[in-house]
C-alpha positions in Angstrom: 80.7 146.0 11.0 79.5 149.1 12.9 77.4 147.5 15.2 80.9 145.1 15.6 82.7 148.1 16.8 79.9 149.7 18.9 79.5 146.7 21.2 83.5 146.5 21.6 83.5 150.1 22.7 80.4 149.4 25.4 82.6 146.6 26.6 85.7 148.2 26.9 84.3 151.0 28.7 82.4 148.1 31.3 85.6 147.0 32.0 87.3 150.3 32.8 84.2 151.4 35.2 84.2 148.2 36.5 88.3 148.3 37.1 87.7 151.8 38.9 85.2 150.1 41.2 87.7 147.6 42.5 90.3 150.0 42.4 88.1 152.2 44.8 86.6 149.2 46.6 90.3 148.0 47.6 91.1 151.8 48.6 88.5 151.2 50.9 89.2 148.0 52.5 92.9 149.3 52.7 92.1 152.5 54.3 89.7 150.3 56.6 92.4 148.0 57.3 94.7 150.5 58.2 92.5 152.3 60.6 90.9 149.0 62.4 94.8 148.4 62.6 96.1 151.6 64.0 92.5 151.3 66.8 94.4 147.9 67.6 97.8 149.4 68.1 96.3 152.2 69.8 94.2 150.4 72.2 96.9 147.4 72.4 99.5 150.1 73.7 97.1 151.1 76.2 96.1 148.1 77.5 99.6 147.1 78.0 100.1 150.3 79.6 97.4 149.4 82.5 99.0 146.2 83.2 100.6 147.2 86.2 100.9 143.5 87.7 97.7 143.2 89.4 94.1 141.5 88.6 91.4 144.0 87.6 88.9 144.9 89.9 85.7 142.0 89.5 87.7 139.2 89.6 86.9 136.2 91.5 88.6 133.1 91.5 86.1 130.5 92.9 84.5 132.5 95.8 87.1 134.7 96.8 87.6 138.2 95.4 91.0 138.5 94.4 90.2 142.3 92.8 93.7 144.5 92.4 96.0 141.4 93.8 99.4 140.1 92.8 99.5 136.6 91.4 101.4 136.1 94.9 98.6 137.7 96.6 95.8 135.6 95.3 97.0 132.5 95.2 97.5 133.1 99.5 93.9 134.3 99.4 92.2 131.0 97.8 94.8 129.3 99.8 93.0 131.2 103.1 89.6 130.1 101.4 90.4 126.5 100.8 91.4 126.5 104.6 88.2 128.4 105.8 86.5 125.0 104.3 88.4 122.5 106.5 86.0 122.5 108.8 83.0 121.7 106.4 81.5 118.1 106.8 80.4 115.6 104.5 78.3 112.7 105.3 78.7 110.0 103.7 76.0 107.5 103.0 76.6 103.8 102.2 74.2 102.2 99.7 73.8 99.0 101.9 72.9 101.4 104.8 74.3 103.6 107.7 76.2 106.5 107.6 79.7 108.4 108.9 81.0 111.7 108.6 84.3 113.3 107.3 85.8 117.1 106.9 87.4 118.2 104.3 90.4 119.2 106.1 90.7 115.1 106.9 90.3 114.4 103.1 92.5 116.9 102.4 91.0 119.3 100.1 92.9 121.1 97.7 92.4 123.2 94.4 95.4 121.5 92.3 95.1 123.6 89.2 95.6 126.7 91.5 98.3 128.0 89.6 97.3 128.2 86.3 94.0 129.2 87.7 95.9 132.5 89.2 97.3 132.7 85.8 94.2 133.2 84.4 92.8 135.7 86.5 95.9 137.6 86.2 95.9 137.7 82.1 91.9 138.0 82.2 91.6 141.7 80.7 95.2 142.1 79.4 95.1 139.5 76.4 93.5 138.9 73.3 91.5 141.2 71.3 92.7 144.6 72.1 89.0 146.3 71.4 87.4 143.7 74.0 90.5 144.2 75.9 89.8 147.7 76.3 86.0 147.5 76.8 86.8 145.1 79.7 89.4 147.4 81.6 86.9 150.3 81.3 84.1 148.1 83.1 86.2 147.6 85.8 87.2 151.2 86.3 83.8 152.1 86.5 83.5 148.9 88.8 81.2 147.6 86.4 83.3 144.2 85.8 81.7 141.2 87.5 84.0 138.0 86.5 84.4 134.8 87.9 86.8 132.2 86.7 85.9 128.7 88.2 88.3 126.8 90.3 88.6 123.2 90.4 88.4 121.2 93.4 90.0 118.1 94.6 90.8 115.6 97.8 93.3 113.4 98.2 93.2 110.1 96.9 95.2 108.4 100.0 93.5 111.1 102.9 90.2 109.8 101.6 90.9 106.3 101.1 92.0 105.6 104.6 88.8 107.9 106.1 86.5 105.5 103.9 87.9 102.3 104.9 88.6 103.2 108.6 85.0 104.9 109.4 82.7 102.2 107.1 84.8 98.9 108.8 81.9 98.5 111.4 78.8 99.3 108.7 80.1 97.1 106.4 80.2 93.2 106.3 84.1 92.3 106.1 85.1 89.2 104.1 86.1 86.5 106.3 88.4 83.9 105.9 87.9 80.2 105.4 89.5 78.3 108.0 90.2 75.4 109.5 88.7 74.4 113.3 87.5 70.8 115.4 84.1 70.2 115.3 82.9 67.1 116.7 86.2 65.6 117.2 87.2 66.1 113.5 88.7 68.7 111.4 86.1 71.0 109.7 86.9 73.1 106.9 84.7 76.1 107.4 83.6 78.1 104.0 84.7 81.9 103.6 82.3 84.6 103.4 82.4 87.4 100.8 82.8 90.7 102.0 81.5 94.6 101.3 84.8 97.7 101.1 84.3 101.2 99.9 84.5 102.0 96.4 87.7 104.2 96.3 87.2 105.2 92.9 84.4 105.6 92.5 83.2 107.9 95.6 86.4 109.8 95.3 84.7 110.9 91.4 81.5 111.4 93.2 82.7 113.6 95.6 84.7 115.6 93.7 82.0 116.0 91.5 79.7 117.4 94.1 82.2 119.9 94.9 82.9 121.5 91.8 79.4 121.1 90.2 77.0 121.3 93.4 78.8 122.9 96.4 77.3 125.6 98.0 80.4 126.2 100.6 78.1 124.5 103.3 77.9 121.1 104.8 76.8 118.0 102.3 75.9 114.5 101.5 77.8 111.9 99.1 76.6 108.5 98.7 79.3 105.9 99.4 79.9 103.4 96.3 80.6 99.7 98.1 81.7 96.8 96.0 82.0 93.0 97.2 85.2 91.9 98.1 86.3 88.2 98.1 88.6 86.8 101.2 92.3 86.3 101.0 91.9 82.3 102.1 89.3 80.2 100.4 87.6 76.7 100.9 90.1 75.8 98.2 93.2 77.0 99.4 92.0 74.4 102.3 91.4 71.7 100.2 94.3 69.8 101.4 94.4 70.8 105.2 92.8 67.7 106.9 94.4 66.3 109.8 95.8 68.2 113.3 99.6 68.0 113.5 100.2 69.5 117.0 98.9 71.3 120.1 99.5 73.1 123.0 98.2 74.8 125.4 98.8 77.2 128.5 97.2 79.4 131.0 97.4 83.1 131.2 94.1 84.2 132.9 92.0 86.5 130.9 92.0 89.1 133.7 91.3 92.0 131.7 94.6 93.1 132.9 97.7 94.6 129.9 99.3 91.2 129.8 96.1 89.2 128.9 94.9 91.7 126.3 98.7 91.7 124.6 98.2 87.3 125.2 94.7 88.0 123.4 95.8 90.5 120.6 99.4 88.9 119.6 97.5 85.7 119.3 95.0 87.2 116.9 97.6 87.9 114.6 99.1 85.0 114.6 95.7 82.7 114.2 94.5 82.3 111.0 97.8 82.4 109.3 98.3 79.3 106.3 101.7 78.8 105.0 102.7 77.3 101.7 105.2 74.4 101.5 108.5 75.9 101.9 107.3 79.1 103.9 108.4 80.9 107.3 106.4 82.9 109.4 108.3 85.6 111.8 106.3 85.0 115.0 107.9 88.8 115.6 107.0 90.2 112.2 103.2 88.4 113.1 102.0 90.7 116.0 104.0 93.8 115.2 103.9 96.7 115.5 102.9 97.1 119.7 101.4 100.0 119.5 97.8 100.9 121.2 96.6 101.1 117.7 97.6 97.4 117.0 95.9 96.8 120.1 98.3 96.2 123.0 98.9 97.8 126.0 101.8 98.1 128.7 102.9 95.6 130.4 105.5 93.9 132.6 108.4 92.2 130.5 112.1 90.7 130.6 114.7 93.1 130.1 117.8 91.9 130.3 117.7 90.5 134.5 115.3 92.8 135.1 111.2 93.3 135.1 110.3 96.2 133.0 107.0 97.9 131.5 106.8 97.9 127.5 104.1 97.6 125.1 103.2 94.3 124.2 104.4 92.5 127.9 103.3 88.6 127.8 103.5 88.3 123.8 106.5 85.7 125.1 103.8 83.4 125.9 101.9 83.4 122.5 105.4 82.7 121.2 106.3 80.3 123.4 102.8 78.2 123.1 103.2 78.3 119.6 106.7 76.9 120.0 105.7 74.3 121.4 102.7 73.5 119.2 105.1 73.6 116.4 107.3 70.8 117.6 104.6 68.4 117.6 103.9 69.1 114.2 107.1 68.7 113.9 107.6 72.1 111.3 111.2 72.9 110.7 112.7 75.4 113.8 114.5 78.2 112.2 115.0 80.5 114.9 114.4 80.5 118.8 115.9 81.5 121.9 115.5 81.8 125.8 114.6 84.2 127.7 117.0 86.1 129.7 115.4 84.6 132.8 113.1 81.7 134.2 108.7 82.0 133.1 106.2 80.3 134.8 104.1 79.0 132.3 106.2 76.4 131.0 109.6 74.2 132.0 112.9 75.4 131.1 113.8 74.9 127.6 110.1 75.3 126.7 109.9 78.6 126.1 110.7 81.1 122.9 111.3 84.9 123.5 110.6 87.9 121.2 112.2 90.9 122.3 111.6 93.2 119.1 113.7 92.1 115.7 116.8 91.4 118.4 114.6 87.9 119.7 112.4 85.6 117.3 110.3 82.6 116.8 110.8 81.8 112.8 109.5 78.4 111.7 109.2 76.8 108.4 106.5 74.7 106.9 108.4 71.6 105.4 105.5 69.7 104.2 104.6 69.3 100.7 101.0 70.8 101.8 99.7 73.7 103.0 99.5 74.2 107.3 96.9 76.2 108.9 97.6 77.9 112.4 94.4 78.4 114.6 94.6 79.8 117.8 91.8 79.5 120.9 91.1 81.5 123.6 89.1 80.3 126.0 88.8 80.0 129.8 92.0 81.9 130.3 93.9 79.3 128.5 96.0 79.5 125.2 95.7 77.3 122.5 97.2 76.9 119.3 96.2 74.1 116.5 98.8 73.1 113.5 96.5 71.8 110.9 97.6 70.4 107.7 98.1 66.8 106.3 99.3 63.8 108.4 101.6 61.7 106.9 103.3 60.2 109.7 102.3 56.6 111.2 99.6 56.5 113.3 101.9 54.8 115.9 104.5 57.5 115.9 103.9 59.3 119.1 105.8 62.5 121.1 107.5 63.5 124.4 109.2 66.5 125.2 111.4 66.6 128.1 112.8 69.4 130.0 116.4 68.4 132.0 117.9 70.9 134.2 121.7 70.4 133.9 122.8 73.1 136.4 120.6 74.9 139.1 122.3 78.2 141.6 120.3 79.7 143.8 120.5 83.9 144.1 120.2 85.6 147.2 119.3 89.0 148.4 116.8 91.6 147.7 117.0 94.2 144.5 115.3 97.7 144.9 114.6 99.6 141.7 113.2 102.9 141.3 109.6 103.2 139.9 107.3 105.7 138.8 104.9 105.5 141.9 104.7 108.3 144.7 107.3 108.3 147.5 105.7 105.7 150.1 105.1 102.9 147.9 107.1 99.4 148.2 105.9 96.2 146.1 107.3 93.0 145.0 108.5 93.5 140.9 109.7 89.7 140.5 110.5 86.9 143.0 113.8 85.7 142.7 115.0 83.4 139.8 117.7 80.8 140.3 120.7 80.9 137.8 119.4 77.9 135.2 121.6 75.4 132.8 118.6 73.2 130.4 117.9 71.2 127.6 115.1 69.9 125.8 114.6 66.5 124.6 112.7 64.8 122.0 111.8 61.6 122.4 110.0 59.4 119.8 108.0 56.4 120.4 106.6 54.0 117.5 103.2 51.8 119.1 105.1 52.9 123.0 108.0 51.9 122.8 111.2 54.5 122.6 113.0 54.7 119.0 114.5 57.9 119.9 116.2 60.4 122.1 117.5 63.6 121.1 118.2 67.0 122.4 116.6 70.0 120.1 117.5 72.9 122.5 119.9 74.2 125.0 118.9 77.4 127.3 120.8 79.1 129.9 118.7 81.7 132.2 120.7 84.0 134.8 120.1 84.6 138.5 117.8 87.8 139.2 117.3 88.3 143.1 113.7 89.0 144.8 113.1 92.5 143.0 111.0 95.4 144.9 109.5 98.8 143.7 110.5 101.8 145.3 107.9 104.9 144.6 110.3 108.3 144.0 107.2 110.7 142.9 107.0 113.6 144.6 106.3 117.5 144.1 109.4 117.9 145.7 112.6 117.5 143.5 114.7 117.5 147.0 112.7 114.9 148.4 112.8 112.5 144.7 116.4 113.0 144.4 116.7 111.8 148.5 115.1 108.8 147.7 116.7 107.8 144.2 120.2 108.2 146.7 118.6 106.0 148.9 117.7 102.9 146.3 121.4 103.8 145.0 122.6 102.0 148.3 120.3 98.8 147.9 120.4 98.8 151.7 116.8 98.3 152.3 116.8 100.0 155.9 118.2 103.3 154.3 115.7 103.2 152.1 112.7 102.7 154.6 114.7 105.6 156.7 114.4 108.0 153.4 110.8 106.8 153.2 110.0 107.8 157.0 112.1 111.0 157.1 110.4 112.4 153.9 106.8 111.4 155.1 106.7 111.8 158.4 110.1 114.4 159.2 111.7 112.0 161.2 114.2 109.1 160.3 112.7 105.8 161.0 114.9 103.3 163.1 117.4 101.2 161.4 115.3 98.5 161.0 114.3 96.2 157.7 110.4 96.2 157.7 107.8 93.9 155.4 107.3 95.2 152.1 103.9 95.9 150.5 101.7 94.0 147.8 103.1 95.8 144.5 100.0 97.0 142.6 99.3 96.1 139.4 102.9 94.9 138.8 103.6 91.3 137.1 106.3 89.7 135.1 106.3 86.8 132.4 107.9 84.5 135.0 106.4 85.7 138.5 102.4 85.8 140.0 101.6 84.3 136.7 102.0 80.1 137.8 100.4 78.5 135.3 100.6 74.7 134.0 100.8 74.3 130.5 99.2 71.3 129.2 99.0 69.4 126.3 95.4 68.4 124.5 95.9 64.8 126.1 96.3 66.2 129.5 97.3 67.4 132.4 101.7 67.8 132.5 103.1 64.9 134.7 105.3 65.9 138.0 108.8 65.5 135.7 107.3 68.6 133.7 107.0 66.4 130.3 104.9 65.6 127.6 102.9 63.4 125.7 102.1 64.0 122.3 98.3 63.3 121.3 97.8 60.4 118.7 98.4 61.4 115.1 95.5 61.7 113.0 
């Protein structure tokens, strides 16, 4: 029993030596607590006390020092970098060869997290633990503090798409269309080919990449991704295009001049084109826009009774050849009109005028199958082919027949004034007779005449023999003499002006022979041209034979 009570009192006094060792252990942590927690106050209360606003000194966003700047300040300071970069190339190499270059100012380069980026800099120092805190504001008192917080770089999507398709067009192989063409007197079918375009994607990543992982600051080399690209019209889309529905054909003289190359360019756009059942083309809506970019150039045009220059001059007569090429395939004529005076290249009622979205050729395919429009240059001369699948009898032949109903002569001369130096007198546009027409349509079945009907009406005003008259000069006085003098239309005062400013002294009274104007044309004068159909040359009535259906 004593032992019992020994060994209860051994425990019992255990317990209370080992409840004054917690008790003194948890005074401990307490007082510990308590202190680390005051430091913390204490150091908190100062840092916040240095945070006057601006980044501590060691701070670099990216490669620019923004040390003892506002938010506002260094956010215009990277801006300043990121500009200081425009000028930086890259090249750009394309994994099925050659090469082309870009700056980063083109592919717009940009730092798009900026903002939160300044942010950063700004709090960098001034937040979290209060001990680092304060061992961080000391090293940069002491100038100690060498930071850098990365920033992220980035170009844009659309700036770099455009650069990449625009610069690798010429290296790469494009896809080309199938299409339809006459080989050996029949109608080929000729097989597409695929085609190579940059890989937006996935150089866009790779570039981006390089800048924010590899860039030095300095000039650079990315390697341009390319993936295959198939053509928008296949040999299947084809499949059903076998016979040729309708021709025509007229001259315009590839002279190299601005009307030929508009001829050329608007009938690229046009060529090439297949329509579904039920579909229109815009003949307009086709070449647009004319710009130099699109590939046209200045020309001589019909405006209102009048010969002006505008981009695009002479697209009338891609229009008006395709006109005509549709009515022998007989497609469905939604919209066409005259122009506003006589052309040369084909008979009254022939032609179709586009003047902008005011004027425009719209046709419709109403065949249960697919047409194809080609169009051939060659030799100065205009073609365009309807292709699609014949279904009329092989003894169901064309003519197209221009009537003039009414017929005025003008009289008289027109002088307008023209951009040329004062001296300078050329022929604009012969004169054009006031014009009533019509156009008929006749049908024959194995020769002989079923039909007669008349698909058009056009009425073309009277324009008299227009001249040029040159008003340049460095003298306003002597300009504004000679735009008085066209305002007469008396073609002696106008020679007088001409003399007096030249020469100091008036001419005499007298009408003399005007120049050769230089350079200028119009759609209906200098540019006499036969159209002809693909079965030959136009008979003296101006009419038409359509070629046997296929």
């Amino acid at each position: 029993m004593t032992g019992t009570k020994k060994r209860r009192r051994r425990g019992r006094r255990r317990h209370r030596r080992n409840r004054r060792s917690l008790y003194l252990c948890l005074t401990v942590v307490v007082i510990a607590a308590v202190s680390i927690g005051a430091v913390q106050l204490f150091l908190g209360n100062y840092v916040k006390k240095q945070n006057d606003g601006t980044i501590l000194n060691g701070v670099k966003i990216g490669t620019t020092d923004v040390s003892g700047m506002t938010k506002k300040e260094a956010t215009k300071a990277v801006e300043k970098t990121l500009s200081g970069y425009g000028g930086v190339k890259v090249t750009f190499e394309l994994e099925s060869g050659g090469t082309f270059e870009a700056t980063l100012e083109e592919m717009g380069l940009d730092a798009p997290d900026l903002k939160e980026t300044v942010a950063q800099a700004a709090k960098y120092g001034y937040s979290g633990n209060a001990v680092s805190a304060y061992k961080t504001l000391k090293k940069a008192e002491k100038g100690k503090l060498r930071h850098t917080i990365p920033l992220k770089y980035a170009v844009s999507e659309k700036e770099t798409g455009e650069i990449l398709d625009t610069r690798s067009s010429e290296l790469l192989a494009q896809p080309q269309n199938a299409y339809v063409t006459q080989q050996d007197g029949s109608v080929q079918v000729v097989k597409e080919k695929q085609g190579e375009l940059p890989d937006h994607a996935k150089t866009i990543q790779a570039l981006n990449n390089w800048l924010n992982e590899d860039w030095n600051g300095k000039n650079g080399t990315i390697r341009a991704a390319v993936k295959k690209t198939d053509p928008e019209i296949t040999e299947k889309d084809l499949k059903g295009v076998t016979d040729l529905l309708g021709t025509y054909t007229t001259f315009y003289g590839s002279d190299g001049s601005g009307r030929a190359q508009n001829i050329e360019t608007g009938a690229s756009h046009i060529g090439g084109t297949l329509l579904a059942p039920g579909e229109e083309l815009s003949a307009n809506a086709a070449m647009e826009p004319y710009t130099y970019e699109n590939g046209y150039a200045e020309a001589a045009s019909y405006e209102s009774n009048t010969v002006v220059q505008t981009m695009g001059g002479g697209i009338c007569q891609v229009s008006t050849t395709l006109y005509n090429a549709i009515l022998y395939a007989e497609l469905e004529i939604v919209e066409r009109y005259p122009h506003s005076m006589l052309v040369g290249y084909v008979e009254p009622s022939m032609d179709a005028a586009i003047a902008d979205d005011v004027l425009d050729l719209v046709f419709k395919n109403n065949q249960k199958t697919p047409v194809y429009i080609e169009s051939v240059l060659s030799g100065g001369n205009l073609t365009f082919n309807i292709y699609g699948k014949e279904t009329r009898d092989p003894g169901r032949t064309l003519e197209f027949v221009s009537e003039t109903t009414e017929s005025k002569e003008t009289e008289g001369k027109r002088f307008v004034a023209t951009e040329d130096y004062i001296g300078y007198m050329g022929l604009q546009s012969a004169a054009h007779p006031e014009i009533s027409a019509q156009l008929w349509k006749v049908v024959y079945e194995n020769g002989v005449e079923v039909s007669r009907d008349v698909i058009n009406y056009s009425t073309y005003v009277a324009a008299p023999e227009t001249y040029g008259v040159g008003t340049v000069s460095d003298d306003p006085a002597a300009t504004e003499k000679m735009n008085q003098a066209i305002l007469t239309q008396d073609e002696a005062q106008i020679q007088a002006a001409i003399q007096e400013i030249l020469y100091g002294v008036p001419a005499e009274n007298t009408a003399s022979g005007t120049g050769t104007p230089d350079g200028a044309s119009a759609e209906a004068a200098g540019d006499a041209a036969n159209a002809t159909a693909a079965n030959g040359a136009v008979p003296a009535d101006g009419t038409q034979t359509a070629p046997a259906a296929q």
